[in-house]
C-alpha positions as CSV (number, residue, x, y, z in Angstrom):
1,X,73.8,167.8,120.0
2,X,75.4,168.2,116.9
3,X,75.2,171.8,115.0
4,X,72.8,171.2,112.3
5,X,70.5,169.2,114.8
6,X,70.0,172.9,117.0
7,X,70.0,175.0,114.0
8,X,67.0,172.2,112.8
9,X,65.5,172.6,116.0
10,X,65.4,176.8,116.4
11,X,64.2,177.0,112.9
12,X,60.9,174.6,113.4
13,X,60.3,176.4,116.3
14,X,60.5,179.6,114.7
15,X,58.2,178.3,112.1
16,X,55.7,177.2,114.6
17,X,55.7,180.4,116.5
18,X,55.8,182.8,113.5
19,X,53.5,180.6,111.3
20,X,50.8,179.1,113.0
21,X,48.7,176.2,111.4
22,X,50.6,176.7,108.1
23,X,54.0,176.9,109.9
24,X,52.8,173.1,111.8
25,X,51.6,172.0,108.4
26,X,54.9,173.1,106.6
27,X,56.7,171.7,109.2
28,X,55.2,167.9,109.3
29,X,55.4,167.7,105.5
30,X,59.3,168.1,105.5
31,X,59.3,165.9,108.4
32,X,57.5,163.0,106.3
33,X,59.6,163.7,103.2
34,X,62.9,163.6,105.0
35,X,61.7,160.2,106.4
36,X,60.9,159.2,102.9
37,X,63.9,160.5,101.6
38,X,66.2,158.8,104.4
39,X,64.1,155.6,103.9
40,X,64.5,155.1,100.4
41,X,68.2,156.3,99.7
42,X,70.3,154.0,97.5
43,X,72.8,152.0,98.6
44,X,76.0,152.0,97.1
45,X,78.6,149.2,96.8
46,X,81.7,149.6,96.4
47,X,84.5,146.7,95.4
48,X,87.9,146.6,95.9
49,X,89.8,145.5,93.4
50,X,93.9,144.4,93.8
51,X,94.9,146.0,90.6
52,X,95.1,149.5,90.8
53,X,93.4,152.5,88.8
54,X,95.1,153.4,85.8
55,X,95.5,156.6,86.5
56,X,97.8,155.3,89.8
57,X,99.8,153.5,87.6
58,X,103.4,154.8,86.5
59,X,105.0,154.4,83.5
60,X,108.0,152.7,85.4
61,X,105.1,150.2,86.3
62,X,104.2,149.4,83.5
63,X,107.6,149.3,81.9
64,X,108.9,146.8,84.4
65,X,105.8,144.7,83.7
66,X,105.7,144.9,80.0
67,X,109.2,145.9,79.1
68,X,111.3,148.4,77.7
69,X,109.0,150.1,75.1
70,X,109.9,150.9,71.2
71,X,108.5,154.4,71.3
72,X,106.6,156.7,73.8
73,X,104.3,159.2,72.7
74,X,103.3,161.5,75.4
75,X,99.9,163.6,75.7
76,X,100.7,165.9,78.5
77,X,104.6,166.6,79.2
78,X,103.4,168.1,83.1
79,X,102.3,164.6,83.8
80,X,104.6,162.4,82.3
81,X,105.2,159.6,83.9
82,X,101.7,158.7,84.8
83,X,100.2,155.9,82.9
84,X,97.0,158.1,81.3
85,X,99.7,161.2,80.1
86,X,101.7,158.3,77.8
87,X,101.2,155.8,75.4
88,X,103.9,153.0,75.6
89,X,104.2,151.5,71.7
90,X,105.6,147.6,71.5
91,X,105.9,148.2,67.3
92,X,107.5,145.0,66.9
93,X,104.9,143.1,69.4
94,X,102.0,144.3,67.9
95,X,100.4,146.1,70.9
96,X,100.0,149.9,72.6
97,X,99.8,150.5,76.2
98,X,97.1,153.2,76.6
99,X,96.5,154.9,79.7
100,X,97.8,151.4,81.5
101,X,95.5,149.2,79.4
102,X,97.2,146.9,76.6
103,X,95.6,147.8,74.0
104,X,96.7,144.7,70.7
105,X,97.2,147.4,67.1
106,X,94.2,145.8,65.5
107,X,91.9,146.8,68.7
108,X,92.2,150.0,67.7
109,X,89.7,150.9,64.9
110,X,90.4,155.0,65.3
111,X,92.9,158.0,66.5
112,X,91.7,161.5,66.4
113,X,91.5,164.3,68.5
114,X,88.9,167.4,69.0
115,X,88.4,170.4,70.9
116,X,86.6,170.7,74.4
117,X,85.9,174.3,75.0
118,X,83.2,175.9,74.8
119,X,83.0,179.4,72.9
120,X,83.6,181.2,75.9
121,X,87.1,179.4,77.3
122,X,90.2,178.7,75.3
123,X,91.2,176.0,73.3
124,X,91.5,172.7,75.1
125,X,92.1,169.5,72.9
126,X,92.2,166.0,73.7
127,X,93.4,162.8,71.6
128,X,90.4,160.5,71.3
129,X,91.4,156.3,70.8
130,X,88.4,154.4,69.3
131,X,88.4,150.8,70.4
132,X,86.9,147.6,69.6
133,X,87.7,146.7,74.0
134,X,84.0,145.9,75.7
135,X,85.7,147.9,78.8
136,X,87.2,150.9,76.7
137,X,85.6,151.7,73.7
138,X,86.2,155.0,73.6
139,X,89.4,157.0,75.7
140,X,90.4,160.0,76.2
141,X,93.3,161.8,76.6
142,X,94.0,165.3,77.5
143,X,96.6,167.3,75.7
144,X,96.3,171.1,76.3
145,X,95.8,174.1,74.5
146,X,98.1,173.4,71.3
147,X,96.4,172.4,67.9
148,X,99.5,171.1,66.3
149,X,101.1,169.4,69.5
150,X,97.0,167.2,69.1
151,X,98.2,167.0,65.7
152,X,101.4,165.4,65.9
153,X,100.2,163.3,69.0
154,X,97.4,161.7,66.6
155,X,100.0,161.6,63.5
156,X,102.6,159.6,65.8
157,X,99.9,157.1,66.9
158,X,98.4,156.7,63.2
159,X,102.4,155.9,61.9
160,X,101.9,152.8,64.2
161,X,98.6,151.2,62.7
């Protein structure tokens, strides 16, 4: 039997012998609910997809499949060459790559950033990317505990709408 079976069955009995009627009662009420609960438990799908997460994808990825890149603004210099630490800029095609989604310049109505802690932790800012995208219309970007490093991060991406 499996650990948490015995434990299950020592503490019913213990319950039994130690409570009587109510211990019996007690004990046939979390029966049915655990039947219930078992009964009625979702069930999840899950789909695999062939295209990876972004947040698999590497920038050497993405360059190879989009090309070399005019400018890269980075958000997070630890994790730079993952896809969702960089934003590739293709100026003279017209289009970002943002956290490994191709993002087209007039997709993106706004760039700001704001801070995340609460009162009680330090700083923590992130660069948030308003889109017009049914499937992104709002991303976020981590970029540690540095107001003007947020700063220059959002003034880089606002010199390329």
């Amino acid at each position: 039997m499996q650990r948490s079976n015995i434990l299950s069955a020592i503490a019913s009995g213990l319950l039994v012998v130690c409570g009587g009627v109510t211990g019996i009662f007690t004990l046939v009420v979390g029966y049915l609910v655990g039947l219930f609960c078992k009964k009625h438990e979702p069930q999840y799908e899950y789909s695999v997809s062939d295209e990876p997460l972004p947040a698999t994808k590497t920038v050497d990825s993405l360059v190879h499949l989009y090309g070399e890149p005019d400018d890269v603004i980075l958000f997070n210099a630890a994790r730079g060459n993952e896809a969702n630490s960089v934003v590739l800029v293709y100026d003279s095609q017209g289009f970002f790559v943002v956290g490994g989604v191709k993002v087209r310049r007039e997709e993106i109505v706004d760039v700001t950033f704001n801070n995340t802690a609460n009162p009680y932790m330090a700083n923590d800012y992130q660069v948030v990317i308003q889109t017009t995208l049914r499937e992104h219309p709002s991303m976020h970007f981590m970029v540690g505990q540095d107001l003007s490093w947020a700063g220059e991060v959002v003034a880089r991406l606002n010199s390329y709408l």
